[in-house]
C-alpha positions, 0 to 999 in steps of 0.5 A: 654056535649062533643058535646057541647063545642063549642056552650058554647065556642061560647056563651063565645066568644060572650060575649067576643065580646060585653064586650070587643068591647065595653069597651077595649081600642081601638087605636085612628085613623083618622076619625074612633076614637070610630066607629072602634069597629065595626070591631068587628061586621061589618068585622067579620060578613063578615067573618062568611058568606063567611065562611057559603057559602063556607060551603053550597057550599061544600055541594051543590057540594056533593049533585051534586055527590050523589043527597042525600037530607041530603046535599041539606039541609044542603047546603039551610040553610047554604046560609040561615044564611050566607045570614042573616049574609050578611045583618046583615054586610051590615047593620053595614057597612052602619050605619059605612058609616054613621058616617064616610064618611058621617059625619067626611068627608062631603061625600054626601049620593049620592055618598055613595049609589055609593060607589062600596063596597056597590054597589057590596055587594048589589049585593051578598045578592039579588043574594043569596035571588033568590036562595031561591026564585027559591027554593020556586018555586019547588014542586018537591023535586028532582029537587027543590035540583037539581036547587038549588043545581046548582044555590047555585054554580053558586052564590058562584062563583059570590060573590067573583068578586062582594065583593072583586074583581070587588070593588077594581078595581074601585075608592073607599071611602073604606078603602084599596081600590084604589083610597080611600084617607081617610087614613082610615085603618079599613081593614089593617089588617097591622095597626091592633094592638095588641089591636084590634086583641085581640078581633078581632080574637075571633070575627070572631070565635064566630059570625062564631060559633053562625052562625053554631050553628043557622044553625045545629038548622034549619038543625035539624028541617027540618030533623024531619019534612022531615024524611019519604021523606029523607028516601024514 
């Protein structure tokens, strides 16, 4: 029980999240109205895979240091379900555009499949679906930890220039970046109200958790299943 309490803690977040996000009062803003509660899923999603990547990359460098197998695995199925977690945000992010930009604003779907947010977070995920592909394209245990291991750094060192950087040096219809008139402030997180942060928060602590939780799972069974190779 001890070594569960934040499994249950994230379960409890969770449900949180969900009753909450969609039942609480949430501020009424230009062009986001109702659609603003999918902060609670979209943004906080995000912040749960940048925080699964930062973990695979911490443990992709450790393997580079001691070459134990352990970290390589604990490295591959973090990227796993931080690049799930990616595709679960975009997803969000996507349907969001939808019934913002194109919807309240009259953008056409061209130019959103433009948009350079979407551009770049594209760009991320199918960057970190090579790494499992160069994985799969090892037999050799060794040097498919090896490759990986190098590639997974080199990937981590890109999300950042292609989600957050390169996106807000260019004209933009997100909210915050330059050139966005919208006037639409989801991810200011100065006009994010009392209302807002007491769900938001717990969000991104619980889909963080529940992406942890998923990952130790995956980790567990590869462990059990690669015992004998782990221990050699």
């Amino acid at each position: 029980m001890k070594k569960a309490w934040w499994k249950i803690l994230a379960l409890l977040l969770l449900v949180y999240t969900v009753v909450g996000g969609f039942l609480m009062d949430v501020p009424r803003l230009p062009i986001l109205n109702e659609t603003i509660r999918n902060l609670y899923f979209h943004v906080c999603m995000w912040f749960g895979m940048m925080i699964l990547f930062i973990i695979s990359f911490i443990y992709s460098v450790k393997y580079l240091r001691g070459f134990n197998l352990r970290n390589d695995i604990y490295a591959h199925h973090f990227a796993a379900v931080g690049t799930f977690f990616g595709i679960l945000g975009y997803v969000t992010g996507t349907i969001w555009a939808n019934y913002t930009w194109i919807t309240d604003q009259s953008q056409s779907l061209g130019s959103v499949l433009k948009e350079p947010k979407l551009i770049g977070a594209a760009i991320a995920i199918l960057i970190y679906g090579a790494y499992f592909v160069l994985r799969g394209s090892f037999t050799d245990m060794d040097k498919k930890a090896r490759v990986s291991a190098v590639y997974n750094i080199f990937a981590f060192a890109l999300l950042f220039p292609s989600i957050w950087i390169i996106p807000r040096m260019v004209g933009s219809l997100h909210p915050g970046a330059p050139g966005s008139d919208s006037g639409n402030p989801a991810l200011n997180f100065k006009d994010i109200d009392s209302r807002l942060r007491m769900v938001f928060y717990p969000a991104v602590i619980g889909w963080t958790l529940l992406g942890v939780w998923i990952a130790t799972l995956k980790i567990r069974i590869q462990l059990i299943r690669d015992k004998n190779l782990i221990n050699e």
